[in-house]
C-alpha positions as CSV (number, residue, x, y, z in Angstrom):
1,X,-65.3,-6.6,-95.1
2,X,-61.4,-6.5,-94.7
3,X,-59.8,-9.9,-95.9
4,X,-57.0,-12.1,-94.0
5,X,-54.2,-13.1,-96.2
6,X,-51.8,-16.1,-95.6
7,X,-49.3,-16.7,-98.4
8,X,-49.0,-15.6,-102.4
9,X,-48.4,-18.8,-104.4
10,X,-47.9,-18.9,-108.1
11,X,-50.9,-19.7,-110.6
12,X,-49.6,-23.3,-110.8
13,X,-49.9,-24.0,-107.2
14,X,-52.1,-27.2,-106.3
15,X,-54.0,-24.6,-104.1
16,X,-56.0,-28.0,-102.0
17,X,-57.4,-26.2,-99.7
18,X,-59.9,-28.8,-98.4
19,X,-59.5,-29.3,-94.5
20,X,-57.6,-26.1,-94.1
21,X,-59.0,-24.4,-91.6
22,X,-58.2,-20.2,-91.0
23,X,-58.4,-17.8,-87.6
24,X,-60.6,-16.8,-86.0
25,X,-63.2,-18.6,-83.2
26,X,-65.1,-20.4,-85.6
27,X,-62.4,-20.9,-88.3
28,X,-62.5,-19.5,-91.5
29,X,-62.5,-20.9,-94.8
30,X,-59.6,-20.2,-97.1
31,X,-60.4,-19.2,-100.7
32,X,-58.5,-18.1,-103.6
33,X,-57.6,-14.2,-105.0
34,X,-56.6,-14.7,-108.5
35,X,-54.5,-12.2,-110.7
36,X,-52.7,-13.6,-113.7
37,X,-49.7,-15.9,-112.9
38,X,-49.7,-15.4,-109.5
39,X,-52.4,-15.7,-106.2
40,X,-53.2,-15.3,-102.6
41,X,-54.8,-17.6,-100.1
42,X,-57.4,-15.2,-98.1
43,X,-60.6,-15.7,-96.2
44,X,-62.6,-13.4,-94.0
45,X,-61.2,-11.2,-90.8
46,X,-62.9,-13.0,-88.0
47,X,-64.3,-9.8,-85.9
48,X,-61.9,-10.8,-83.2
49,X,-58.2,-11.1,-84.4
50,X,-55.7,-11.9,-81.3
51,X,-52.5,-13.5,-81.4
52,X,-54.1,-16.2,-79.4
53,X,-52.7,-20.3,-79.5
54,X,-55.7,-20.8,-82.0
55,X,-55.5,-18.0,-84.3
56,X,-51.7,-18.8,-84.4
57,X,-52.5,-22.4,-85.1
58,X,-55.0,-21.6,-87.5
59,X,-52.4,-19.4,-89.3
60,X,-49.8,-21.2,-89.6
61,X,-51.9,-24.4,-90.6
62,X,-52.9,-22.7,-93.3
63,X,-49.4,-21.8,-94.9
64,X,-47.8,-24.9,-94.0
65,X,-50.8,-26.8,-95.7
66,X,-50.1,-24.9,-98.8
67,X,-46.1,-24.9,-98.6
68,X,-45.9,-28.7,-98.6
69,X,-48.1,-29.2,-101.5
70,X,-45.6,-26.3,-103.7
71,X,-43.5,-23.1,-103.1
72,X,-45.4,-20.3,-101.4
73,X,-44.7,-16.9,-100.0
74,X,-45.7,-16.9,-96.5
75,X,-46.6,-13.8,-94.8
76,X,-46.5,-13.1,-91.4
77,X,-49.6,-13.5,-88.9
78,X,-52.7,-10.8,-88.7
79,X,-51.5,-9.4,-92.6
80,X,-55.0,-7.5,-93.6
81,X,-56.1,-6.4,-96.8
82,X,-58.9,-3.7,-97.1
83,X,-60.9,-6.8,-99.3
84,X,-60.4,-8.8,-101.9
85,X,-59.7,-5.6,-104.9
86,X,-57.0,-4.7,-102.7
87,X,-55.3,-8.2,-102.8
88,X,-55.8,-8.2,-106.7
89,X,-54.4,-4.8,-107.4
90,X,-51.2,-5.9,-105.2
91,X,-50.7,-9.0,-107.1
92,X,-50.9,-7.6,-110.6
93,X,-48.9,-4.5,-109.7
94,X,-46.1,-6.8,-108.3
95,X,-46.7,-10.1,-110.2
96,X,-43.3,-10.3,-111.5
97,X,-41.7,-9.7,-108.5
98,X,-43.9,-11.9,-106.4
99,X,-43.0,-15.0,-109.3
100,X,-39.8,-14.4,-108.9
101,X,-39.2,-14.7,-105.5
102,X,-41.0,-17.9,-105.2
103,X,-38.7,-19.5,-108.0
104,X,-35.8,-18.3,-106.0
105,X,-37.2,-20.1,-102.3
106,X,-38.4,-23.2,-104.6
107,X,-36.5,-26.5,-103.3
108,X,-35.4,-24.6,-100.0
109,X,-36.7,-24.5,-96.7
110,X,-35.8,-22.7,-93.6
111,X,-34.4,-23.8,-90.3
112,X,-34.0,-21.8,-87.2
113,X,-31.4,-22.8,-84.7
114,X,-31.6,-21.0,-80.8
115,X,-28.7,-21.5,-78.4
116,X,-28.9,-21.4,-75.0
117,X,-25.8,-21.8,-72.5
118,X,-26.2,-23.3,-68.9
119,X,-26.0,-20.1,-66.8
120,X,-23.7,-21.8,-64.5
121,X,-21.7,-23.7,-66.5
122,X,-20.7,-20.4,-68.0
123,X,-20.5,-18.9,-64.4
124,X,-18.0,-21.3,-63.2
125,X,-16.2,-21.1,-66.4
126,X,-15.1,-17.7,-65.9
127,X,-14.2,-17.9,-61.9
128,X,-11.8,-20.9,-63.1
129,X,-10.2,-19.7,-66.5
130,X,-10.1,-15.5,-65.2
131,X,-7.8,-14.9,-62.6
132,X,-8.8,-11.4,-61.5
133,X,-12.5,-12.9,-61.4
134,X,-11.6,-15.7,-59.1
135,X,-9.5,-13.0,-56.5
136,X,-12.9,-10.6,-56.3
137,X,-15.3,-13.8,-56.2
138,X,-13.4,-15.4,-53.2
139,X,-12.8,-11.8,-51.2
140,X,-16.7,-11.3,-51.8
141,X,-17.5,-15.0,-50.3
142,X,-15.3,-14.5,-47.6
143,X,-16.9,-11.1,-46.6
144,X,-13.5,-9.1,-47.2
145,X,-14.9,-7.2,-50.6
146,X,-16.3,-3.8,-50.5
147,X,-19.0,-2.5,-52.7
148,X,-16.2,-1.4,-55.3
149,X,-15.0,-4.9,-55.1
150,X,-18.1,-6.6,-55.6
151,X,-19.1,-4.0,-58.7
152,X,-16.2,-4.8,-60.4
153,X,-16.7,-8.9,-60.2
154,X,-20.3,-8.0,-61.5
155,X,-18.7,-5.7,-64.4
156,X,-16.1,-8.3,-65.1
157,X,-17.8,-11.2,-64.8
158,X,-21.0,-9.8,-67.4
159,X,-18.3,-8.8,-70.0
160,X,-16.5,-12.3,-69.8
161,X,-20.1,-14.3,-70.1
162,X,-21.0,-12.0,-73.1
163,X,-17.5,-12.4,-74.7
164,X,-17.8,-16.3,-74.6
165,X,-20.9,-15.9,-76.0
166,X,-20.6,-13.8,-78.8
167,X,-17.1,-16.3,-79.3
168,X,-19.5,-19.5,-79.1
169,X,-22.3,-17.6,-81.8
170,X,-19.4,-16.7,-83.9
171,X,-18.6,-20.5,-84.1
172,X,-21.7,-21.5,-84.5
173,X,-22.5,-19.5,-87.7
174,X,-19.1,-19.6,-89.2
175,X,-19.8,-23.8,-89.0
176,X,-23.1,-23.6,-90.7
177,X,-22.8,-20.6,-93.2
178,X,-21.6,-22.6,-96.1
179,X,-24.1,-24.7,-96.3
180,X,-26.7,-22.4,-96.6
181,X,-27.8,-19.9,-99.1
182,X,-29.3,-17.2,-97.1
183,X,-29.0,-16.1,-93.5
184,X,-30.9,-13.8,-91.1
185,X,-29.4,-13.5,-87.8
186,X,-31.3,-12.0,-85.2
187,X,-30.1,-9.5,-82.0
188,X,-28.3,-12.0,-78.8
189,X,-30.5,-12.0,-76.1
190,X,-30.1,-12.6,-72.4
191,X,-31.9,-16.0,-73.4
192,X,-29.9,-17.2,-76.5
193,X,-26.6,-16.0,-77.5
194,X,-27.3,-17.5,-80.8
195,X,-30.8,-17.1,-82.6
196,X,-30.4,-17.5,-86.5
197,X,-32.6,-18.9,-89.5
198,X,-31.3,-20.7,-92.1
199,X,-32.4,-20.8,-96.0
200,X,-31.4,-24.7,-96.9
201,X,-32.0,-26.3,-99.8
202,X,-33.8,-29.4,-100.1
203,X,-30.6,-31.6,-101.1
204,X,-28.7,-29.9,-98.5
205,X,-31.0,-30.4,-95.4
206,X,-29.6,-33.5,-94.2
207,X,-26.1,-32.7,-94.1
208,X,-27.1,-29.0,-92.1
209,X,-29.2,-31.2,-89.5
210,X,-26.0,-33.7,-89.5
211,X,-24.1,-30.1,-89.0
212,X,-25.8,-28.8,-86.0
213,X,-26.2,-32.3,-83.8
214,X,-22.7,-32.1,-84.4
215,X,-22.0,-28.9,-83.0
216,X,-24.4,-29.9,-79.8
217,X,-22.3,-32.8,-79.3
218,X,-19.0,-31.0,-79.4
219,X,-20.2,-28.3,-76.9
220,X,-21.6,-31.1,-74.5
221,X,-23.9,-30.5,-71.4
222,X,-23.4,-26.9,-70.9
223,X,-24.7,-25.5,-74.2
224,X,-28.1,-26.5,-76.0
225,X,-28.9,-25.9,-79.6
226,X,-32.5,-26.0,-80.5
227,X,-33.0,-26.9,-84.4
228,X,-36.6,-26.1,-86.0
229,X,-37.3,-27.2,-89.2
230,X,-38.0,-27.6,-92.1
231,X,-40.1,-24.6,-92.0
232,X,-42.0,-22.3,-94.5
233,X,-39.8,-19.4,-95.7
234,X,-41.2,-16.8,-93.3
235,X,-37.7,-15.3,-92.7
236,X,-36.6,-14.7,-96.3
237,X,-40.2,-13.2,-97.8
């Protein structure tokens, strides 16, 4: 039977796994791979594997049990080995890589920050500070555009908002990039212009949380920035 795997700790690890419970329906009971210095967390597939709220849950319980108790490599949910041979020959073949990497996310944690900016804060924004916008917008209104007219406001007005926003996410990371030692930024969507995770370290957490209530307070009403953390390293494994 094919195994579930949940992080790769070192040797040393506490590795309390009492009251940790895995995926599946009935939820499975975490055990221990060994191979040398280093280890994984496994337990059985359940026969049904679905990125459902409780097999998420039971996931991520799992590696945030074990990342608060010492540093862990946290894999990403539904990782399957073919059984527990396969998990061992991994782990001694990359050993010393796998140590490694957990010395170097030892003492940091990782924080992911979304923006999202009021629609029509952003809206009125543009018809107030872009000229052009504000002709085409009040023609349209008043029935006096044509359909070139109107395309052009919709052209305009999509390349101003996504300007602002790549100007606002530039901001944004430029404040917090020195006070982290690892970034992974991912693609703008239309939801947030600004969806980046953070590798902090320990001593530095407070003054990076400190950082970004700052930033919301600066940007007021119109923009919200959503902090999570501190999280396991999923990011930077």
């Amino acid at each position: 039977m094919s195994v579930y795997v949940y992080a790769i700790t070192k040797e040393s690890h506490p590795l309390r796994l009492d009251g940790l419970e895995g995926v599946g329906k009935v939820p499975a009971e975490p055990r221990v791979v060994r191979a040398g210095s280093v280890c994984a967390v496994v337990s059985e597939t359940p026969e049904e594997l679905s990125v459902s709220r409780d097999d998420l849950q039971g996931h991520f319980g799992v590696v945030e049990g074990l990342w608060t108790e010492g540093p862990v490599l946290p894999l990403g949910f539904g990782f399957l080995a073919p059984d527990e041979d396969g998990v061992s020959a991994l782990l001694e073949q990359r050993a010393e890589e796998f140590s490694q990497r957990i010395d170097e996310l030892t003492g940091r944690a990782e924080y992911n920050l979304k923006g999202i900016q009021d629609e029509d804060a952003v809206l009125a924004a543009v018809l107030r500070d872009n000229p052009r916008a504000r002709e085409l917008n009040e023609r349209t209104r008043a029935g006096e555009g044509v359909y070139e007219d109107r395309l052009a406001l919709g052209e305009l007005v999509a390349q101003e908002v996504q300007n602002r926003q790549e100007a606002l996410a530039g901001e944004v990371l430029s404040a917090l990039r020195p006070l982290a030692a690892a970034e992974k930024v991912a693609p703008p969507s239309q939801q947030y212009f600004v969806n980046a995770s953070f590798l902090i370290d320990d001593e530095r957490s407070e003054k990076f949380t400190e950082a970004c209530r700052e930033l919301a307070e600066r940007y007021g009403e119109g923009v919200e920035l959503r902090l999570r953390g501190p999280l396991p390293p999923y990011s930077f494994v």
